[in-house]
N, C-alpha and C positions, 0 to 999 in steps of 0.2 A: 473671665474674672475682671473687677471694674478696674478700670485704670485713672492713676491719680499723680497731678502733676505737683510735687514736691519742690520750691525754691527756699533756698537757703542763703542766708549772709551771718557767714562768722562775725563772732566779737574777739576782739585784739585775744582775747585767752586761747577760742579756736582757731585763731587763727598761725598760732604759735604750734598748735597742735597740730596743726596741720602742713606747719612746715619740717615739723618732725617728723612723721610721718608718714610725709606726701600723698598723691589724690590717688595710689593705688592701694595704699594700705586705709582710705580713711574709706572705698569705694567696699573694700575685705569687710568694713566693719558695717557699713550701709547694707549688705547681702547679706550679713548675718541675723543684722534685727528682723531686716522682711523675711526671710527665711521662717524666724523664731513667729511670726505673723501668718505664716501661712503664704508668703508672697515670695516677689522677685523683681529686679531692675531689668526694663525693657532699657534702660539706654540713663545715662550720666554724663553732663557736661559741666565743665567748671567754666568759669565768665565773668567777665568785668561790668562792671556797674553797679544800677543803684544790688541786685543777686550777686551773690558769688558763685550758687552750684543751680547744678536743673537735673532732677530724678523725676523720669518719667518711672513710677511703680504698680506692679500688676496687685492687687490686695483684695482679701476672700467679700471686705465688705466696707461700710463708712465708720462701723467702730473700730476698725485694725486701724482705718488712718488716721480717726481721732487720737486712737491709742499709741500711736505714733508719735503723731505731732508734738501732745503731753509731756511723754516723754521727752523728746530731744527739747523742747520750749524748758522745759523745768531744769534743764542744766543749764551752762554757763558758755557753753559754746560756740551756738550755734542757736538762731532764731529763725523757724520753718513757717511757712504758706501752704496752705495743702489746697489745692483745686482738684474736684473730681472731673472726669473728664469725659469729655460725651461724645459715644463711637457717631460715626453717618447713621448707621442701620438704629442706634435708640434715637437720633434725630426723626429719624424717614416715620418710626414708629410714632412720636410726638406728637409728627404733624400732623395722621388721622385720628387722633383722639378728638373727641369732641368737647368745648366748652364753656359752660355757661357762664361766660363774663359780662358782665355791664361794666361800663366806663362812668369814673364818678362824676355825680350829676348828671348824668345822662336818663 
């Protein structure tokens, strides 16, 4: 299943939310949407800076993550990044394809 790396920075509303809540109840509610996707959380950390959270998440394809993203982006609180993430072995695959590039001007 592809894996995709989810960062997240609450706005002052989720961030309220989240202190009600705390990051085990808001981690309950992140397993529930990927679940309802078809998916599951390999691993969540929460973090200081310019992120506040990191879900690494396992999802059936690029539209569950788009579908996702939407989602949480169209509420108030919280604004997500989604990067899909690339195992060694689709790397190792990459590198024997063959491809017809010219460089411009060239």
């Amino acid at each position: 299943m592809p894996k995709f790396l989810v960062k997240g920075s609450y706005t002052p509303e989720g961030s309220k939310g989240l202190m009600k809540e705390g990051g085990s109840g808001r981690r309950a509610a992140v397993e529930k949407m990927l679940a309802g996707l078809g998916g599951k959380i390999e691993s969540m950390y929460y973090a200081l800076g310019a992120d506040d959270v990191y879900v690494i998440a396992d999802l059936p394809d690029i539209t569950s993550a788009v579908a996702l993203s939407l989602a949480a982006n169209a509420g108030a609180g919280v604004r997500l990044s989604t990067t899909p993430l690339i195992s060694v072995e689709e790397l190792d695959a990459a590198t024997k394809k063959s491809v017809a590039y010219r460089a411009p001007g060239a």
